[in-house]
N, C-alpha and C positions, 0 to 999 in steps of 0.2 A: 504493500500500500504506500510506499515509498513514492512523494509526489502528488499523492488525492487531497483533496482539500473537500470541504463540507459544504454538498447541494442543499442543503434544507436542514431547518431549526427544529427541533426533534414535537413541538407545539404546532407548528406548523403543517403539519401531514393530513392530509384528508383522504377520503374513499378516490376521491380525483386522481391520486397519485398512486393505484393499484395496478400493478404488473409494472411501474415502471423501477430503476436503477438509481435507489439515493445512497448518498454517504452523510453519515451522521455522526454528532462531536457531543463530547457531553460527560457527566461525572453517573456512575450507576446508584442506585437509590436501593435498589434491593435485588438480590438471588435469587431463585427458586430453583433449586435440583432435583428433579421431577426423577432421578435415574434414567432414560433414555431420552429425557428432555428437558429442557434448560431456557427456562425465561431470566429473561433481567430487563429492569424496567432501567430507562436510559432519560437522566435529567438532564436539560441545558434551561438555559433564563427563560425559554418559550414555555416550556411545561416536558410532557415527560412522551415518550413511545416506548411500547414493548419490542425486544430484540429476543426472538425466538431461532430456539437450535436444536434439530433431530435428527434421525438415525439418519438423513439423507444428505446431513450438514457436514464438510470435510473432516476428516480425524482431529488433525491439527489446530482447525478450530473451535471444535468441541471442547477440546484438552483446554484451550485457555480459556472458551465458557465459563468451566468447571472452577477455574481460577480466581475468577471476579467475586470482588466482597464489593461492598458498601463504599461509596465516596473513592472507586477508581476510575482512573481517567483514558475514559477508551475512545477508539473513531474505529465505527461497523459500517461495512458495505454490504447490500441485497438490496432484495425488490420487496416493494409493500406486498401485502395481502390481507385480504379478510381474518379477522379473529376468529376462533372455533367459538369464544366466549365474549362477551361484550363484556366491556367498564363501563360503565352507567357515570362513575365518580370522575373519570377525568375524558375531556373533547376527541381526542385518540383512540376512545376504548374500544373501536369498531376496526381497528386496524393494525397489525403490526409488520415487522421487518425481519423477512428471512434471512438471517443473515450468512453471505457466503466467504467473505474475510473481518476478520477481527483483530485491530492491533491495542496495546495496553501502552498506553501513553504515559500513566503513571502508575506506582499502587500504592497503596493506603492501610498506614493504620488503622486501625479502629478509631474513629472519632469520639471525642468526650462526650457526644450527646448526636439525636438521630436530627439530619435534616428535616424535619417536618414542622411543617405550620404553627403547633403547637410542639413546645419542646418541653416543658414542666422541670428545666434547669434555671438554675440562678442568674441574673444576672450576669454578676460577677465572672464567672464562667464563659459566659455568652461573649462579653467583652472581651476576653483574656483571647478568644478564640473566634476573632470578631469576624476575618475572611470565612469561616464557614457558618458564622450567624446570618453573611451578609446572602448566604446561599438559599436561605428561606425564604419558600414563597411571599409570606406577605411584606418581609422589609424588602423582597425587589418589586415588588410590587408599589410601593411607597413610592421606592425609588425611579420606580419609571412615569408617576404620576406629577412627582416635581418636575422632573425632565420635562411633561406636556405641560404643566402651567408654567414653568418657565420659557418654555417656546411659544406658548398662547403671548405671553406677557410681552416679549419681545418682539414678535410679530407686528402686537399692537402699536408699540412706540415709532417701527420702522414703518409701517402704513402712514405713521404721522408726523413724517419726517424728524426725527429724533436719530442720534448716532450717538453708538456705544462704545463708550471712552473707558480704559480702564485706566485708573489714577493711584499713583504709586501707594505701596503699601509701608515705605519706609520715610519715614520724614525728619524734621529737625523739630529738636525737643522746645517745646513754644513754654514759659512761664506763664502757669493757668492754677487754677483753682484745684484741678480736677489731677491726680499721678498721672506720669504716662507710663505706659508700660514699656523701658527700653532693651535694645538689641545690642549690645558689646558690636564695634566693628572690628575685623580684623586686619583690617589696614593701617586703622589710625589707632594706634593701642591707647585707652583711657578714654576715647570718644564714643560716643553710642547714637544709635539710632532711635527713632521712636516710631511707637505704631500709632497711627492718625487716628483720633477719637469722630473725625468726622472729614469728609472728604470737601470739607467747605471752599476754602482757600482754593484748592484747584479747579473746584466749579466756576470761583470767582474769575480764577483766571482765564478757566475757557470759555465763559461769555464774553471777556475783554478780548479773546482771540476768534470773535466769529463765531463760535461753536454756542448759537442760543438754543438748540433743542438737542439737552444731552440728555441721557443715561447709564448711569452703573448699577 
């Protein structure tokens, strides 16, 4: 498989794409070793497909079938087909991927807690081990819902002629009421930087520079 890169998002697959030839990338969610058969349900940020493998499926890749645990990181090539059994609980359930090569991208330990929506871990935890918090459904979900109100929001200023300036994040320390939070330079030893309590001053500047309809 040296050189395939991934036709479709493993959430993205419909009844549309039966008998045809995907490759799909993604972290495994769970095994099932059936003895002569071998599902694994295949997560990427779309949502999940079932990768099926039977007595009809090459040796070689049945053996690493057999292989796969939980949160390893594979890319399967085959063609869709109808499920024997439906999933009712996820948009895929109607379809899965016979798959005819299989390579292991990475493998995995057992995780401190299971990828799932609900995880009934601590916090603490959660944070400690934040890239595979970040792998739950609902905080990418969050996360992709910012991303659209952030693009709505954007959109909106640029229909109305507004341009997006971004204004340094390092400044000079101003005598204020208020600490500032400074940065050590490593240039000027004993001098520091400060972080701007408000992006004011630069605003000021770039309506003296023409730029009357900003945003950051």
């Amino acid at each position: 498989m040296n050189g395939m890169k991934r036709t479709d998002y493993c959430g993205t697959l419909t009844k549309e794409k039966i008998g045809e030839e995907v490759v799909v990338a993604g972290w495994i969610q769970r095994q099932r070793d059936l003895g002569g058969l071998i599902f694994a349900d295949l997560r990427d940020r779309s949502g999940i497909i079932q990768l099926a493998f039977d007595d009809t499926t090459e040796k070689k890749v049945f053996e690493k079938a057999a292989q796969l645990r939980s949160e390893f990181v594979v890319m399967a090539k085959g063609r869709v087909r109808m499920r024997s059994s439906v999933n009712t609980e996820i948009p895929t359930g109607d379809i899965e991927i016979e798959v005819t090569q299989l390579l292991i991208l990475g493998a995995s330990e057992t995780p401190p807690f299971e990828i799932l929506p609900e995880t009934g871990v601590k916090e603490e935890l959660r944070l400690k081990y934040r890239y595979l918090d970040l792998r739950r459904p609902p905080l990418q979900k969050n996360i992709m819902m910012r991303h659209k109100i952030t693009k709505v929001t954007r959109d909106y200023f640029d229909e109305n002629g507004f341009i997006e300036i971004e204004t340094p994040t390092l400044i000079k320390s101003t005598p204020e009421g208020a600490r500032d939070y400074l940065v050590p330079s490593r240039v000027h030893k004993g001098s520091f930087f400060a972080l701007p309590q408000s992006p004011q001053l630069y605003k000021q500047l770039l309506m003296l520079s023409g730029f009357d309809r900003y945003m950051q």
